[in-house]
C-alpha positions as CSV (number, residue, x, y, z in Angstrom):
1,X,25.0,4.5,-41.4
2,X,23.0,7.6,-39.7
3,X,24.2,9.2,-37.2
4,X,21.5,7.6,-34.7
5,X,22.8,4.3,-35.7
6,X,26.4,5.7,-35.0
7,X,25.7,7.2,-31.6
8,X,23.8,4.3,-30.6
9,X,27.0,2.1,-31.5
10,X,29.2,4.2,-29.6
11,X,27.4,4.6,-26.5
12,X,27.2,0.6,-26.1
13,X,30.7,0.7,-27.0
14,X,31.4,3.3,-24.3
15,X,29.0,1.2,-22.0
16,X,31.3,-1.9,-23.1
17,X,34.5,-0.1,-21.9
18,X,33.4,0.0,-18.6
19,X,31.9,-2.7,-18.3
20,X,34.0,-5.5,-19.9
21,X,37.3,-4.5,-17.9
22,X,35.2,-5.4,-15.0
23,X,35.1,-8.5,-15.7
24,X,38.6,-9.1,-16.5
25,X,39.7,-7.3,-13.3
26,X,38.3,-10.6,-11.0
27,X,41.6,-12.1,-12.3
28,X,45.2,-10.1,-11.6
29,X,46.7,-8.0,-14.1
30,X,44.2,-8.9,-16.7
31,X,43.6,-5.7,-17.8
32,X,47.0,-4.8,-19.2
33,X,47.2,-8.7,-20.1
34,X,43.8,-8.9,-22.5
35,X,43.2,-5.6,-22.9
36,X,39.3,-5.5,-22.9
37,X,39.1,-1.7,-22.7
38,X,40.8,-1.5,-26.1
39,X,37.9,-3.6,-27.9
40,X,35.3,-1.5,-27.7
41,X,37.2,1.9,-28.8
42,X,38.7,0.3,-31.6
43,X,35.5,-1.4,-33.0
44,X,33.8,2.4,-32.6
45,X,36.2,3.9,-34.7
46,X,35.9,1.0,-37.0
47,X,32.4,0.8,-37.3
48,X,31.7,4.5,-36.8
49,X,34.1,6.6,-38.2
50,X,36.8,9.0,-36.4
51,X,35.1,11.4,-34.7
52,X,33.1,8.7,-32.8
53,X,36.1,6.3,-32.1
54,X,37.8,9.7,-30.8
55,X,34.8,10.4,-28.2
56,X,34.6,6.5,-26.9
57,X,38.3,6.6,-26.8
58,X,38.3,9.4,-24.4
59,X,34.8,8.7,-22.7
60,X,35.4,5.0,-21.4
61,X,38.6,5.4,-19.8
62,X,37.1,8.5,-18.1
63,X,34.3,7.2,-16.8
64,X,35.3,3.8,-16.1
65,X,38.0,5.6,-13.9
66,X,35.7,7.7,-12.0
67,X,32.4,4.8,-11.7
68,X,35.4,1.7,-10.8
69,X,38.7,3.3,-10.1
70,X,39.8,1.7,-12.9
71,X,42.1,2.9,-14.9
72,X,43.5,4.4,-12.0
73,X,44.2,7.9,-12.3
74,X,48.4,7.7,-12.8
75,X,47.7,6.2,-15.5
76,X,44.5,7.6,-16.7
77,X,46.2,10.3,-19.1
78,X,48.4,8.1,-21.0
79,X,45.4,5.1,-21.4
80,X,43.2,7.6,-22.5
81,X,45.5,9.3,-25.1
82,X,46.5,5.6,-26.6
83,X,42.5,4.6,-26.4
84,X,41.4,8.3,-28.5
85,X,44.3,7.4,-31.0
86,X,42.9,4.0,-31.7
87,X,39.5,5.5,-32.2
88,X,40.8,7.8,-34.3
89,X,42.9,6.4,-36.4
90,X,41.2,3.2,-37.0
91,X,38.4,5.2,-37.8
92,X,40.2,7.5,-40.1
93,X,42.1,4.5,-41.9
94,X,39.0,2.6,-42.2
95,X,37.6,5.3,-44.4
96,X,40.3,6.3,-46.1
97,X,42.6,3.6,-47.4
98,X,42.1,3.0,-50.9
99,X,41.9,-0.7,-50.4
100,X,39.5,-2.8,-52.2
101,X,39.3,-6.1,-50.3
102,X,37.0,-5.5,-46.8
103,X,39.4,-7.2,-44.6
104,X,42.3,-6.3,-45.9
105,X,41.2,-2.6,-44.7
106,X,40.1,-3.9,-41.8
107,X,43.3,-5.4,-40.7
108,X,45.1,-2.5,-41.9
109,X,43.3,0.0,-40.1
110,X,43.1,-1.9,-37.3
111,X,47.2,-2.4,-37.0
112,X,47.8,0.7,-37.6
113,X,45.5,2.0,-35.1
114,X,46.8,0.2,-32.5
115,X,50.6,0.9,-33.1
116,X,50.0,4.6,-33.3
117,X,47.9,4.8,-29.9
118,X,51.3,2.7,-28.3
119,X,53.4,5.0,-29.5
120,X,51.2,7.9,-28.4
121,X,51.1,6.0,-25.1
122,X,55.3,5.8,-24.8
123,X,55.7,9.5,-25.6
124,X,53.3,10.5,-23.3
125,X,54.2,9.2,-20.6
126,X,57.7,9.2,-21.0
127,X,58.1,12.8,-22.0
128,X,54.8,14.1,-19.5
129,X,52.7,12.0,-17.6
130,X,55.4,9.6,-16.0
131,X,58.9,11.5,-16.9
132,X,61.7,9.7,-15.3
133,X,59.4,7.0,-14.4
134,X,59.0,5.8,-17.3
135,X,61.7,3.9,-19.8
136,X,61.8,2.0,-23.1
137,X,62.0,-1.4,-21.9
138,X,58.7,-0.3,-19.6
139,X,57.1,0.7,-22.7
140,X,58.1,-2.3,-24.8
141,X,57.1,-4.7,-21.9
142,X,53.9,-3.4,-21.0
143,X,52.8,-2.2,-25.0
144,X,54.1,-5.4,-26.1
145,X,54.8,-8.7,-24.0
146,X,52.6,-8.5,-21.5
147,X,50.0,-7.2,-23.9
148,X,50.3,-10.1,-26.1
149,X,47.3,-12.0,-25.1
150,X,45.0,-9.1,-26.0
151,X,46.8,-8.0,-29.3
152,X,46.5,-11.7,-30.5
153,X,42.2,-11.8,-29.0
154,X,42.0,-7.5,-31.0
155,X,43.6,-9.2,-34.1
156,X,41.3,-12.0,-34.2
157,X,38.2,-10.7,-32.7
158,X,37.5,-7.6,-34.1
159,X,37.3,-7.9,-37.2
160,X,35.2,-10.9,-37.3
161,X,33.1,-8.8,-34.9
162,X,33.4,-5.8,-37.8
163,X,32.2,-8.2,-40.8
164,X,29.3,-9.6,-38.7
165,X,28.1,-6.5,-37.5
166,X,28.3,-4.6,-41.0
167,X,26.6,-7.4,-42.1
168,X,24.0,-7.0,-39.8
């Protein structure tokens, strides 16, 4: 892929941050419940490699935060630190892991990805942005339970979405 293919990809993915948690936000709490910020970045770094997954990872939060409030800014640094990880990593996995089945990679990178921006995330906050705010069972609840819903939709949709648009 060139890297006008690849900046292409990431500025709709950017685009997608911003715009898909709008339409999740009609409906309370849906963006920490589905997660629809998290998509986009992690099908960047998928389909475009670290560097780009890193940039939409940091750019969508940033400007969805400043064009719709939203994330709102106590809680800006730590989304935007788990959403660069994700690009990242998934990203740097995706290239990297000496696996020879498509999906298995896929999934791999993918899970991987989105453990390591949680724990990014927890430490984060709890040690900087949100110290004595923030707990354990805050970051277990929010990272994990409520976050289910949009874990299970990542797991599922993105790397059908990845096949079909390397494919394409």
């Amino acid at each position: 892929m060139n890297q006008t293919v690849k900046l292409t990809i990431s500025g709709a993915c950017v685009a997608l941050g911003v715009v898909l948690p709008i339409a999740f936000h009609s409906i309370p709490n849906a963006g920490s419940i589905f997660l629809p910020m998290h998509i986009p970045v992690l099908l960047c770094g998928l389909l475009c490699g670290p560097l780009y997954g890193l940039l939409c990872g940091i750019l969508a939060p940033l400007i969805s935060s400043f064009v719709t409030g939203m994330p709102p800014m106590a809680i800006l640094p730590g989304m935007t630190a788990e959403l660069a990880v994700y690009g990242l990593i998934s990203g740097l996995l995706i290239q990297k892991l000496p696996v020879k089945k498509p999906l298995a990679s896929i999934y791999l990178s993918l899970i991987a990805a989105m453990v390591s921006g949680r724990i990014v995330s927890g430490l984060l906050n709890g040690l900087i942005f949100r110290a004595g705010q923030y707990s354990l069972q805050v970051w277990v609840t929010g990272s994990f339970i409520t976050a289910l819903p949009g874990i299970v939709i990542q797991l599922i949709l993105i790397p059908v979405m990845v096949v079909a648009l390397q494919k394409a």
